[in-house]
N, C-alpha and C positions, 0 to 999 in steps of 0.2 A: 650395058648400062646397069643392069640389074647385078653381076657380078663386082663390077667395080662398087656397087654401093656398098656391098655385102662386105666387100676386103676392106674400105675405110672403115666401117662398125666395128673388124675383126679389130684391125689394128688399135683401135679408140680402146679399144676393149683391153688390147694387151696392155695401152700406155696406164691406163687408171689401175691393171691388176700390179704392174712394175711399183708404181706409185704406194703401193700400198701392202706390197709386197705381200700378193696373193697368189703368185706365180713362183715356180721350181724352175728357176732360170739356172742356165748354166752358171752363173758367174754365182749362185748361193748353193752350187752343188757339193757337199761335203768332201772330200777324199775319205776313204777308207782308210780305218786305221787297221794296220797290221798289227796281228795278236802277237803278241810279247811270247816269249820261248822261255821256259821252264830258265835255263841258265842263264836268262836276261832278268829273271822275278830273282831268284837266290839272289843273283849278282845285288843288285837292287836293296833287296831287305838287308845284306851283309851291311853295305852302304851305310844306310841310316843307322842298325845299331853300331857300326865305328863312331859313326858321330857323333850318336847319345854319348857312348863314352869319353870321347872326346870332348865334348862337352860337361859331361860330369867332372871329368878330370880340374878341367879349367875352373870350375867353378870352385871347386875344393881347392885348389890352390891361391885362387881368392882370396877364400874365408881366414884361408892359412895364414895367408900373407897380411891382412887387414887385422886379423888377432896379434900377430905378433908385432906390427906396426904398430898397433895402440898399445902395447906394454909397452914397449920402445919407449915409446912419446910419453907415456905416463911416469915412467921411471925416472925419464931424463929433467922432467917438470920437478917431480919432486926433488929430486938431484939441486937442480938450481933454485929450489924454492928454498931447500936448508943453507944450502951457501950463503943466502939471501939473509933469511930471518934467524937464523939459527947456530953462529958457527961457535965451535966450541962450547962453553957454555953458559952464551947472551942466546938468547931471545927476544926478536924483535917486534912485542907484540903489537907495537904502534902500526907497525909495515901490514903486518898479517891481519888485522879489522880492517882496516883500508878495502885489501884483498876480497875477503869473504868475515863480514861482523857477525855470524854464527862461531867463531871460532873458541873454544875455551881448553884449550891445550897445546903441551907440544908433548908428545911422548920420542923416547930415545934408547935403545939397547945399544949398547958399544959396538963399534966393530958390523955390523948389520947395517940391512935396511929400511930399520924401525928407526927413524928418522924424522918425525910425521905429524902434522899436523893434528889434532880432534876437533870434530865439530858437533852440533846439535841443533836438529831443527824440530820439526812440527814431527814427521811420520819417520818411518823405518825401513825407506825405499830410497829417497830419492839418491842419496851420497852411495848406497851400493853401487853406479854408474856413474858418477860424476867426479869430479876431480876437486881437487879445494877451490879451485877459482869457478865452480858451476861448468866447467867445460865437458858434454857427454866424455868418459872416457872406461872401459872395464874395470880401469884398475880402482876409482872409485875413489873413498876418504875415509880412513876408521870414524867411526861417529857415535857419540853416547845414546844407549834407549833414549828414544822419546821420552818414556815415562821417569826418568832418572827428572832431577834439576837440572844436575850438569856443572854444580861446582863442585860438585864430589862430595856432598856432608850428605847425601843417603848410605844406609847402611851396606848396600852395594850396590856399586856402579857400572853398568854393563857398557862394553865399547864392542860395538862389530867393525869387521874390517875382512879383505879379502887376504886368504895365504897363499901364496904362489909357492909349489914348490921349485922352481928357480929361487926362492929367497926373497922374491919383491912383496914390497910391502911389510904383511904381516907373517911374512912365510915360515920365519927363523923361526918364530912361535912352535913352529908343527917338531923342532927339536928338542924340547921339552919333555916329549916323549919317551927322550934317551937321560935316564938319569946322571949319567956323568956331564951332558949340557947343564943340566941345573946346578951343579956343583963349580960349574966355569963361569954359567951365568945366574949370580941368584937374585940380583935385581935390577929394576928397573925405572929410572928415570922418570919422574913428571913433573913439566914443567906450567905453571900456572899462570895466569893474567894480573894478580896481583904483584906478581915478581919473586914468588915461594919456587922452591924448589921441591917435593914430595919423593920420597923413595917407596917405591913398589916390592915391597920384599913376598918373592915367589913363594907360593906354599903350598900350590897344587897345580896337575896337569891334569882333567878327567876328562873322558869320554862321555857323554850323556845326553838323552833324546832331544832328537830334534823338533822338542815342540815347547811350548812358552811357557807353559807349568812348568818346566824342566829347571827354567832360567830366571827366577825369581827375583824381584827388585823391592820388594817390599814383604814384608813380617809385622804377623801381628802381636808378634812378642820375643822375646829375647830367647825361649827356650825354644822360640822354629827357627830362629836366625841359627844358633849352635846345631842346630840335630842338620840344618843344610851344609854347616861348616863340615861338622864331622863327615857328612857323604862324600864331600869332596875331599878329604881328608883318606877316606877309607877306598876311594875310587882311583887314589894318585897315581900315576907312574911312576913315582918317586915317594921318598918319606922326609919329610921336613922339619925342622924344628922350630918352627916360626910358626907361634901361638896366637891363637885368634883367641880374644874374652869379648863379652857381649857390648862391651863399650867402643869397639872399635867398629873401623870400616875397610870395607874390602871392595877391589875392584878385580871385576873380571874381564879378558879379551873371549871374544867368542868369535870361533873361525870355524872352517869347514874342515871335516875329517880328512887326512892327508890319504887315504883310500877309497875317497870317495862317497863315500856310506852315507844315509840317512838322519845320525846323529851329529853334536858338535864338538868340537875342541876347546873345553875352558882351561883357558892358563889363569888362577888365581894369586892375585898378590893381597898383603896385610898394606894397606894405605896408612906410613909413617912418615913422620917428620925428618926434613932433610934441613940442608944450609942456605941461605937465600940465596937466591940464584941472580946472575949476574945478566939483567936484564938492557936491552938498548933504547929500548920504549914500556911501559907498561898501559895495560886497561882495565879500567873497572869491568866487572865481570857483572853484565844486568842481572839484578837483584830478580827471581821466580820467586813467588808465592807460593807458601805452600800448599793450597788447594790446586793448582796443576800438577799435582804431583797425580802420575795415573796408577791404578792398581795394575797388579796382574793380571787378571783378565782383560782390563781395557788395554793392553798398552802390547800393542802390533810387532810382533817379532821380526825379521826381516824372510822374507819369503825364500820356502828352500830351493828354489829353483829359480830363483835372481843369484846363486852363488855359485861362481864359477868352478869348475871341476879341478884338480890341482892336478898339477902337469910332473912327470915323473923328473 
């Protein structure tokens, strides 16, 4: 009697330890793991770094593939945005405000892919990335300084833009370089919202630093407007005969060194009078004030590491 009590309390005992799982019952007894062998570890480690690389690879073919996708699409946009608003020598500025009402140009080199809309907003970032209709894309939209106006009556007018060298976009520019192109190509094309036609007559190719002092939108007199002319003058890769006097006005493209480098690529033209241009629509071009006009030091250069590197 006394045994049989004792084996119920045992059992009770084991049921509340099961319960609570304070007992090493066989059914929670581990198996033993068998140690791994030196040629099962290598094997193992080879394993994963294949497949980091493996994975690196894919990745970078990605990137690859998505970079040259968006020039694709970017090229082909603009492609059909000239056919659109721009063929021969109409500009259809009525179609292009619709589009994007920042727009105050159409710029054009023959024979290239300078084909291209200008625009101008608020800062000096957003069109390095975006395309004329606001759509993110690399290839972007040449765009005047902020600090400019942006009808062109400052004494110069800076436009940035990305160069590919494939040639898209602003690429043909980085040919200037070679002085017999300036002699093939020595102007260019600008097309206005009033319905003017402007000629850009080229006068300089310079190399010069990549910081904002460099690229000056405002003079506080006629004799620092000439002594900048003449640097550009004296910096050319070419020699020109297309004279700047302090009454005029000049526009520059400002691109990224076709080597890569630190500093910019100005292609400088004299802003003259062309023949009215043969417009499909035109637009008034809203009137700025002249107290938004920013100095040189306020006025945000485009960031040298928003500029894409140019491709051989």
């Amino acid at each position: 009697m006394r045994y049989a009590y004792l084996h119920n309390a045992f059992a009770l005992c084991i049921r509340v330890a099961k319960r609570h799982r304070l007992v090493y019952t066989a059914h929670m007894k581990r198996k033993k793991r068998r140690r791994k062998s030196k040629a099962e570890i290598i094997t193992a480690v080879l394993y994963g770094i294949f497949g980091l690389l493996v994975a690196g690879a894919l990745y970078g073919l990605g990137v690859g593939a998505t970079a040259l996708f968006g020039e694709t699409l970017g090229n082909h946009y603009y492609a059909v945005l000239a056919e659109k608003a721009a063929p021969v020598d109409a500009v259809d500025f009525a179609l292009l405000t619709k589009e994007n009402p920042e727009v105050r140009g159409w710029v054009r080199l023959a024979d290239t892919a300078i084909n291209l809309p200008l625009v101008k907003t608020t800062d000096n970032s957003f069109y390095l990335n975006h395309r004329f209709d606001e759509v993110k894309n690399k290839l972007g939209t040449p765009f005047i300084d902020a600090g400019n106006v942006g009808d062109f009556s400052d004494r110069h007018t800076v436009i940035y833009g990305h160069a590919l060298g494939s040639g898209s976009m602003l690429g043909s520019l980085l040919e200037y370089e070679n002085p017999n192109y300036f002699m093939r190509n020595p102007e260019i094309q600008l097309f206005l919202p009033d319905g003017t036609v402007k000629t850009l007559a080229v006068f300089a190719c310079s190399r010069v630093p990549g910081v904002r002092s460099a690229i000056p939108i405002a003079f506080s007199n006629e004799t620092e407007f000439l002594a900048f002319v003449e640097d550009l003058y004296a910096t050319s890769a070419f020699t020109s005969s297309v004279k700047i006097t302090a009454q005029d006005q000049i526009v520059s493209f400002c691109v990224a060194l076709p080597d890569g480098g630190d500093g910019r690529l100005l292609v400088s033209c004299k802003l003259t009078d062309g023949s009215a241009a043969t417009t499909i629509g035109t637009m008034q071009t809203p009137s700025v004030p002249v107290a938004t006009q920013a100095s040189v030091e306020d006025t945000q250069m485009p960031d040298e590491s928003a500029l894409p590197e140019q491709t051989p």
